[in-house]
Every structure is written in C-alpha cells, then in structure tokens.
C-alpha positions in Angstrom: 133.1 111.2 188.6 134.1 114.4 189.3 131.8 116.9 189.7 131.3 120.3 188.3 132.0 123.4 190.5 128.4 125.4 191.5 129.2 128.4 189.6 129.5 131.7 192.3 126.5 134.1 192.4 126.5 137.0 190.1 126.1 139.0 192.8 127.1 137.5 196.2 124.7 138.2 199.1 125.8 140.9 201.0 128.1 142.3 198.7 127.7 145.8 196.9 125.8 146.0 193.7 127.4 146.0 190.7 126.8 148.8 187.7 125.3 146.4 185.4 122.8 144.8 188.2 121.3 148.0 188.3 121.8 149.1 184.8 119.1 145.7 184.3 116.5 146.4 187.5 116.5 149.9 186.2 115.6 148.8 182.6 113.1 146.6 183.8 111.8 149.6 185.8 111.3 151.4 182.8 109.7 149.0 181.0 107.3 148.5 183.4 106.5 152.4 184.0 106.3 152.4 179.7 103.7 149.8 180.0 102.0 151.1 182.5 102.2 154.6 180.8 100.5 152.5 177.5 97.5 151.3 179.9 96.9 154.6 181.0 96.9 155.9 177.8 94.5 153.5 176.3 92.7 154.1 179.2 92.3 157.8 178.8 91.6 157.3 175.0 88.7 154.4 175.9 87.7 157.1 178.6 87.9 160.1 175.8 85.6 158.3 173.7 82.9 157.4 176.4 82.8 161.0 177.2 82.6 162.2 173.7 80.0 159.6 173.1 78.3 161.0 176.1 78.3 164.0 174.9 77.3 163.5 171.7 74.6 161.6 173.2 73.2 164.9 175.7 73.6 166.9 172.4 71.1 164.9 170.7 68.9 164.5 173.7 68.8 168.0 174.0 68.1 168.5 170.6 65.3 166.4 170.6 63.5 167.9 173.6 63.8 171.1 171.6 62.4 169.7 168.8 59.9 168.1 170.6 56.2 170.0 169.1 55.5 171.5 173.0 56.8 172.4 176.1 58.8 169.6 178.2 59.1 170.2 181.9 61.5 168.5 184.7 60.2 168.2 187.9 60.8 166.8 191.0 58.4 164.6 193.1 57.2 167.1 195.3 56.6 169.5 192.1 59.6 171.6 191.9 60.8 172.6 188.4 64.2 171.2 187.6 64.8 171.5 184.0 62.9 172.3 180.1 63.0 172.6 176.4 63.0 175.3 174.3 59.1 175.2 174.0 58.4 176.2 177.3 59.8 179.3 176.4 57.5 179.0 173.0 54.1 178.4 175.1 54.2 180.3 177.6 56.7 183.0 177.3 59.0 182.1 180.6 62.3 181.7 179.9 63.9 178.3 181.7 66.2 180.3 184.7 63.1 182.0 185.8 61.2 178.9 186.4 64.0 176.7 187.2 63.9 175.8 191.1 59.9 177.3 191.3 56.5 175.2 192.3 55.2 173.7 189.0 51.8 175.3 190.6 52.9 178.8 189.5 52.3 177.9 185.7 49.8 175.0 186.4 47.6 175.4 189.9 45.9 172.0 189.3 49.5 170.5 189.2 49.8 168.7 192.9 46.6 166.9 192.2 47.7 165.8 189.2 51.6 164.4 190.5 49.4 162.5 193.1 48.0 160.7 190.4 51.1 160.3 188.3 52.9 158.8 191.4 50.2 156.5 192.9 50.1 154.6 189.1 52.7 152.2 188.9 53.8 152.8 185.5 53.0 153.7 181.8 51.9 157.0 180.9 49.2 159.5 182.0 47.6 161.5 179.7 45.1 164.4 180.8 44.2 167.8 179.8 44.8 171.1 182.1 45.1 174.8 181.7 48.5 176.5 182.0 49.3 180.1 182.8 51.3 182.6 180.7 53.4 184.8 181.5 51.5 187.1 179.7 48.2 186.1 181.7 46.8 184.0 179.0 45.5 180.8 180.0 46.7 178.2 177.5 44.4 174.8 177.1 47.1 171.7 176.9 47.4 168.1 176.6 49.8 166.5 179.4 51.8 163.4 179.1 53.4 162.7 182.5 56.0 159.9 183.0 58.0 158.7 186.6 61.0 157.8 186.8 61.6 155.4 189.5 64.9 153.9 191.2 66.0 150.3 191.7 63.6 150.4 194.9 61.0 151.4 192.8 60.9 154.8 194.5 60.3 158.2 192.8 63.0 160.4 191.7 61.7 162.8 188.9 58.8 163.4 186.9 58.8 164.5 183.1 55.8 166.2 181.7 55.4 167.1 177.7 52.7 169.7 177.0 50.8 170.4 173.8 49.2 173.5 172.9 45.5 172.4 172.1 44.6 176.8 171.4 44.0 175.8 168.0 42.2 172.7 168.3 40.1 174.4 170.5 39.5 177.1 168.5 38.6 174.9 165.5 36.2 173.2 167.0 34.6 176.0 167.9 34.4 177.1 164.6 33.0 174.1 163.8 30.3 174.4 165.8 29.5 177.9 165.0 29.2 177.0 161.8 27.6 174.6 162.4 25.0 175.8 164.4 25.1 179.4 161.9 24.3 176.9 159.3 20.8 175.4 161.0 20.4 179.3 161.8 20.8 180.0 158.3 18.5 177.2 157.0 15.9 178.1 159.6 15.7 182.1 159.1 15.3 181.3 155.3 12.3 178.9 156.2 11.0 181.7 158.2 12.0 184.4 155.9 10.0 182.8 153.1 6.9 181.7 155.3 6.9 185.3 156.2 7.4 186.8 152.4 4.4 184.9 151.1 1.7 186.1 153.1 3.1 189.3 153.2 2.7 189.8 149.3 -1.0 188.5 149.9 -1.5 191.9 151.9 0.7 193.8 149.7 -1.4 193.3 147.0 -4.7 193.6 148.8 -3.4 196.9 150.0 -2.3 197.8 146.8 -5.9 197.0 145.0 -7.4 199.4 148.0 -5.7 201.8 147.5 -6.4 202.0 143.8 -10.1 201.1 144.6 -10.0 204.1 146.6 -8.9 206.1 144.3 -11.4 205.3 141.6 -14.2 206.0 144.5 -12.5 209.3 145.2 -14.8 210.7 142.1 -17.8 209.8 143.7 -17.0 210.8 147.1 -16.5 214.5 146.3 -19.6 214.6 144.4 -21.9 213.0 146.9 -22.5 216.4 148.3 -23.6 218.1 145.5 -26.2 214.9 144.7 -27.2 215.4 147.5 -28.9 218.7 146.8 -30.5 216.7 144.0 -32.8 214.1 146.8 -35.7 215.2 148.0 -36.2 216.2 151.4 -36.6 212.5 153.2 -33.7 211.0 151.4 -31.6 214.2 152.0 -32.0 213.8 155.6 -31.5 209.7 155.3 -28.4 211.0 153.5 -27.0 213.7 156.3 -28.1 210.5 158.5 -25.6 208.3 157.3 -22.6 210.8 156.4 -22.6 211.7 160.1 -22.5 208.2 161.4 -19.8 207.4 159.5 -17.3 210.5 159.6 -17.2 210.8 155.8 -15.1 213.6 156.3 -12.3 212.3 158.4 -12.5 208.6 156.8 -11.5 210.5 153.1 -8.5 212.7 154.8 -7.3 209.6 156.9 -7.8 206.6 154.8 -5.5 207.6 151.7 -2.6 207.9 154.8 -3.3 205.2 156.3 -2.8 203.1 152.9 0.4 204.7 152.1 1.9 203.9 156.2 0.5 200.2 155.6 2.8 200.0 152.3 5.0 201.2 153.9 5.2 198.3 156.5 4.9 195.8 153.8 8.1 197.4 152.0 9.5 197.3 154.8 8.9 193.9 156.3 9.5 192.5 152.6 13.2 194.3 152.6 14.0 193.0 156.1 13.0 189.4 155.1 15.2 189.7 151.8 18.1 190.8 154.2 17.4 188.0 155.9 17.4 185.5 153.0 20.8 187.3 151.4 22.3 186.8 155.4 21.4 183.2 155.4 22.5 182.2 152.2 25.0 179.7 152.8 27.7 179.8 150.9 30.8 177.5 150.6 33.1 179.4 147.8 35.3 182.6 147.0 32.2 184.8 144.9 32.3 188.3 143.6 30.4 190.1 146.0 29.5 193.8 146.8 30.4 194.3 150.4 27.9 197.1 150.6 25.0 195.2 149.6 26.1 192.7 152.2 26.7 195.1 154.9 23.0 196.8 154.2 21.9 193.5 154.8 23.7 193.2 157.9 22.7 196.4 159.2 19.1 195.8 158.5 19.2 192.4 160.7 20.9 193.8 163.3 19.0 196.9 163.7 17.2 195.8 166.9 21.1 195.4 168.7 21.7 199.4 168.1 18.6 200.7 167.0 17.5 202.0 171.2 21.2 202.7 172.0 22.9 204.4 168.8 22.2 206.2 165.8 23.6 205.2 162.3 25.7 206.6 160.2 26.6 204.9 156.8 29.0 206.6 154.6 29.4 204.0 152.0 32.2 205.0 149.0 31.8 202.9 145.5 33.5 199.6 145.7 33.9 197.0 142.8 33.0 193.6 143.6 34.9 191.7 146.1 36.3 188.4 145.5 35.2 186.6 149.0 32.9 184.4 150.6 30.2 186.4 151.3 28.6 184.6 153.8 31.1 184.5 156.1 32.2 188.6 155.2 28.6 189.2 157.0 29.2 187.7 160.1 32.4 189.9 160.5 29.8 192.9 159.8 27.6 191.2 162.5 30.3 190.9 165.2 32.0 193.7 165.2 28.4 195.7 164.7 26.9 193.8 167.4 30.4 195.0 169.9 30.2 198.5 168.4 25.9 198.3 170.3 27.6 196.5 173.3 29.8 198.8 174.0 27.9 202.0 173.8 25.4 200.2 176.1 28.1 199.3 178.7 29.1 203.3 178.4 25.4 204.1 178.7 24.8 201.8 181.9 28.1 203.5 183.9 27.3 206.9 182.8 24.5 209.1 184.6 23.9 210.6 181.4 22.8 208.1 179.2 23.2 209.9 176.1 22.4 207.8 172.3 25.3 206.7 170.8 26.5 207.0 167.1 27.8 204.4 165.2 29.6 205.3 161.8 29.8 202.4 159.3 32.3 204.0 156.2 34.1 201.7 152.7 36.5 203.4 150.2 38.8 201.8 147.7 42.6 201.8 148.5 44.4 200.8 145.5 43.9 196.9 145.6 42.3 196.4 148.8 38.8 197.6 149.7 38.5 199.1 153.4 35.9 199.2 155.8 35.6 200.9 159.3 33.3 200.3 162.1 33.6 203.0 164.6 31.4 203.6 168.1 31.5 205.9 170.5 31.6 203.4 173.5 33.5 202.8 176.6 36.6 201.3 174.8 38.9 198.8 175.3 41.5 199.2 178.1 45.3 198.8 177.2 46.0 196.3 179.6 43.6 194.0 177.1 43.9 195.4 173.6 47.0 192.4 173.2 44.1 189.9 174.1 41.2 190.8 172.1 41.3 188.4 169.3 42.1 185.6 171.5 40.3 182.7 171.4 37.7 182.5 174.4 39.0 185.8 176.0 35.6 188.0 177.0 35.0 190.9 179.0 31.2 190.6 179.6 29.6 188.4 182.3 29.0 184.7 181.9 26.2 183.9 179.1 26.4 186.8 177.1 29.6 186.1 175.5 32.1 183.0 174.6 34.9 185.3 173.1 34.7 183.8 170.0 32.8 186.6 168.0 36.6 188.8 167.1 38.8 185.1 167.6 36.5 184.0 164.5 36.6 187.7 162.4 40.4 187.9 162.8 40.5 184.1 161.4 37.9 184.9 158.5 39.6 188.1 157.5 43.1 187.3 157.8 44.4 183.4 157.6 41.2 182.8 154.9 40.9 186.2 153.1 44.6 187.0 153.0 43.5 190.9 154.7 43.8 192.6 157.9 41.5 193.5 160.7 43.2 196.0 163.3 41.6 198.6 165.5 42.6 201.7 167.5 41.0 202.6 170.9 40.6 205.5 173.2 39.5 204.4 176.7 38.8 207.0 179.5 39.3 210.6 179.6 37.3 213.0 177.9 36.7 210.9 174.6 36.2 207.2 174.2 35.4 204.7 171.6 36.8 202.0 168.9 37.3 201.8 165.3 37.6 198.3 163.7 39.5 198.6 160.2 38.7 196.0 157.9 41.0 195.4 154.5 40.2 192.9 152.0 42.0 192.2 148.6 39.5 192.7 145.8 40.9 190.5 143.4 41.2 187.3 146.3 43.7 186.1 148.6 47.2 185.6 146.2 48.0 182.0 145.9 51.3 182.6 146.8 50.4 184.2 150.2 49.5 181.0 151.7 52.5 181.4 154.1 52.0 185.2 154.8 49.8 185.5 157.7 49.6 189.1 159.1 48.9 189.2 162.6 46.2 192.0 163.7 47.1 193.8 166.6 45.6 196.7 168.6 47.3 199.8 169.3 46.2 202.9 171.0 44.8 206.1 169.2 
C-alpha cells in the first residue's frame, strides 16, 4: 500500500520566517498582553475597593473616637503620646500636635506607675481613677480605662487609654453631702432654737411682770420719805437704818435700767433664735419669698463671722416676693457673707494696720430680675484665679478651713437651678482692694423654656 507523503513543515527549520508566522506569534502576543492587562485591571479595581473600604473604615474609627464621651489617648509602652480624639482637646484644653510625641507624665504624673500595672496584667481592661492636668492649671478628677495591645509574641506595642471627666460626679456628690449634712444642721439648730425659745419666754415674762411690779411700787418708794417724818423717833432711826443698808437711792435709779437692758437681751436672743428657725427651715420647693427677710436672717446668724472684723452696711431697696427656694437662696447669703469676713480678715492679718472692715449688703429691682450685691473691702482676688473661683474644690485658704465648695455650690444654686446669674468684679492690690458679688434672680421663677440656657458666671476685673 502506498503510503502517504509526510506533508513539509510550514516553516522549515532554518529557513526565514514567513509574514503570516509572525502575523500569528504576534497576535497571540497581544492576546496574552490584553489578558494580562484584564488581570491587572481587576486587580487594581479589587485593590481600589480594599483601600476605599479601608478608608471608609479609618473614617468611621475616627469618628467614633471623636464621639467617644472623653478624651482617648495613644501611647506607647514606655509612655510617649502617639495619637488622640477630639476630647482631649475638650478636657483638657491641649490640642493633639502639642502633645503628640510628649511623656504622658506631663498631663498625668501618676502615669508610669499606672502603665506598670497595665503591662504586668495579662489582659482585659484596667480601670482606675487619677487626676489629670489642664492646660489651664485645673486639675481634672477622671476615670481611666487602659487596654494593651500585644503582638503575636505576646509583647507590648501600644497602649490606649479613654478618660472620663468625673468634675461633675464629684461635684454632686458633694452636694449631696452638704445637703445632707445642712439638713441634720438644719434639724438640729431648730431643736436647739426651740429648746432655747422656751425658757427664754419664761424670763421674758418674769422680767416683764418686774418690771411692771416695779412700777406699781414706784408710788410707794417716793413717798417713803415723807412717812418717814410721820414715825416716831426709834422707828425713824430703824427706818434711816435700813434705807442705808440697802442703797435705796441707787437701787430706784439703776433697777428701772437694768429691766429695760435685760429685755433687751431677751428680744434679742428671741430674734436670733427665730433667724435661726427661718435659716433651718428646710425646704424642698420653688416658694414666694422675700429675699430681704431671708438675708436679715442670714445676717443675724452670721454676725459672729464679721461682727470683730467689719462693720455693716445694709441698704436694702423694696423687692416683691421671689419665686425661689428659700432655703437654699440663704446659704448663697451665707457663703458669700462668710468670704466677704474672710477676706477682710486675711487683709487685716497682712496689713500692720489692722483697720475694721465694712461690708455693704444692697437689693433693688431691675425690671424682671431682683439684684443683690455683697461687697467687702478685703484683700481681693488675684487675676491669675478669678477664671477658677467657682470651680469645684478650688480654695485659696490653708487645709481645714476650706473645701472650695462654698462659690462651686452658689454658682450651681443661682444659675443651673434658679435660671440667674452670680458674677463678681475685683480689685486686688494697689491703693484700693476688695470684691463685689452680684446676685440676679428672676422674680417670677426660672422660665420653663430656659432649661437649656445655662449662663456661665465669670469674673472680670473692676
């Protein structure tokens, strides 16, 4: 059979290559370079996506450590601040490039003690409180929640920290135990107050019968010199006797006085106790109270703080009744009256001259709002502090005679639950010095709709 001729090679070896040979490679070049082109396009768009993702994730991250209620920190083990939220800004006034790259000491000293602990637990959270510096100076009470996050070897490589500003928790439950403990004051001086009102109407009416006892003997008194020209002789001596021994004549001149001082006392005692039974009164709702009345009262208990220091000077205008809790209206009186003696006493103790003070108590009406000023002639506050003086536990005076509560708890009782204002102006060195507190209450009540209005009280210079 014969066979069939093996057909010749396209494209014999050695020989040149055709047009068409290369027409085909080159297609198949193409084709490939067009696929590859696809890959790498899918590629990039998988690749776009990731990073958009990625982004999109960061965004919301970021946004959520900004929305975070407190300051979030970044930090590295050895305490070196690498990255925060907005709130850090918010708390303590920094912004984040000037604490970025800094020791986490310079807004929290206690810090390296703290990171020690955080990195010898193995895991979990840790929770502490600490204080925090301001910018502004202001030490800042927190709540710290600290987390590590560790590598595959389980070793450190950064620390997070989220900080809560406990200010206000602090400051309520300070409140609550002033009032607290103003509330056992309260019930205790009205015990005493009444103890001490009924036995001193027992001697007010005793003196009161004397004294009209007195003045029915009175008659008989100035006649007992003319009866006595009546006695004979023994009894007339008997009678010149007894008138000597007993100073007839100075016991009628002094004994009227002496009645009318010890009524006196009694009226006096009996008003203090009544000031001290209209201080104590608790009371839990908005009432219509005259603010004079209540700062009478005020003055009278609080006359032994300025009574060997300064002199008094009321100038009290007519004001309608006050829709306020009166109770709590008096212990503003109280604070800022109790300052006003402090700080004529601290001007008295660093002045050779320790001339009396004058302290000038003064209400008017304006328009809606009643207004009353407590001015002293004291040392007066210094600038650099006038920003801090209703701050909660800020005090200037040395430890145990002040928790710098007594102006944190006025500005919350005027302000955020009367709806008013309490400012001040001071003078502080120089010729002149001294402070004027300037209360301002709505008469008519705090507006319902003013529940989102809170005016902030701030000091400024005279």
């Amino acid at each position: 059979m014969r066979s069939c001729p093996r057909p010749a090679p396209l494209i014999p070896k050695g020989a040149p290559v055709s047009a068409g040979a290369a027409g085909l490679r080159l297609l198949r070049a193409e084709r490939r370079v067009e696929l590859m082109s696809r890959l790498i396009e899918d590629r990039n768009l998988d690749l776009g996506i990731t990073q958009d993702q990625a982004s999109a994730a960061q965004t919301y991250l970021m946004g959520l450590n900004d929305a975070l209620p407190g300051a979030l920190i970044g930090a590295s083990p050895a305490g070196v601040i690498a990255s925060g939220n907005a709130g850090v800004q918010d708390l303590l006034g920094y912004r984040m490039a000037e604490l970025s790259g800094t020791q986490l000491e310079r807004i929290w000293p206690s810090a390296p003690e703290f990171i020690a602990r955080c990195l010898i637990q193995g895991g979990g959270l840790l929770r502490d409180e600490a204080d925090w510096l301001a910018q502004d100076g202001r030490v800042i009470p927190v709540l710290i929640s600290a987390s590590v996050h560790r590598d595959r070897k389980n070793q450190p490589v950064s620390l997070v920290f989220v900080a809560l500003d406990l200010s206000e928790r602090r400051r309520l439950e300070v409140e609550l135990r002033h009032a607290q403990k103003m509330e056992s004051l309260g019930q205790l001086s009205a015990g005493v107050a009444h103890e001490i009102n009924t036995p001193m109407q027992f001697i007010g009416d005793n003196l009161h019968f004397i004294q009209e006892a007195i003045g029915k003997l009175q008659p008989l008194l100035d006649a007992l010199p003319d009866l006595r020209a009546h006695l004979p002789a023994a009894e007339a001596a008997r009678f010149s006797q007894l008138q000597a021994g007993t100073d007839l004549g100075f016991i009628r001149d002094r004994l009227p006085r002496a009645l009318d001082r010890a009524l006196e006392g009694v009226r006096r005692v009996s008003h203090i106790v009544e000031a001290m039974r209209a201080f104590s009164h608790p009371q839990t709702e908005m009432a219509a109270v005259d603010l004079n009345k209540g700062l009478r009262d005020t003055l009278t208990v609080a006359n032994n703080e300025y009574r060997y220091v300064a002199d008094l000077v009321c100038d009290f205008g007519d004001l309608p009744d006050v829709i306020c809790n009166g109770g709590d209206m008096n212990q503003v009186f109280l604070n800022l009256i109790v300052n006003a003696a402090q700080a004529i006493g601290d001007r008295q103790q660093r002045s050779d001259k320790a001339a009396r003070g004058r302290i000038h108590v003064a209400t008017h009406r304006e328009a809606d709002s009643v207004v009353i000023s407590i001015s002293d002639d004291g040392s007066g506050i210094p600038p650099a502090i006038r920003h801090r003086v209703f701050d909660p536990f800020f005090t200037t005076k040395e430890v145990g005679k002040g928790t710098g509560q007594g102006l944190a708890i006025s500005r919350n009782v005027v302000v955020e639950r009367h709806g008013g204002t309490l400012d001040f102006v001071s003078e502080h060195g120089g010729g002149t010095s001294g402070t004027t507190f300037t209360i301002r209450i709505p008469i008519n009540g705090r507006r319902k709709d003013d529940s989102s209005a809170r005016p902030v009280a701030e000091g400024f210079a005279a």
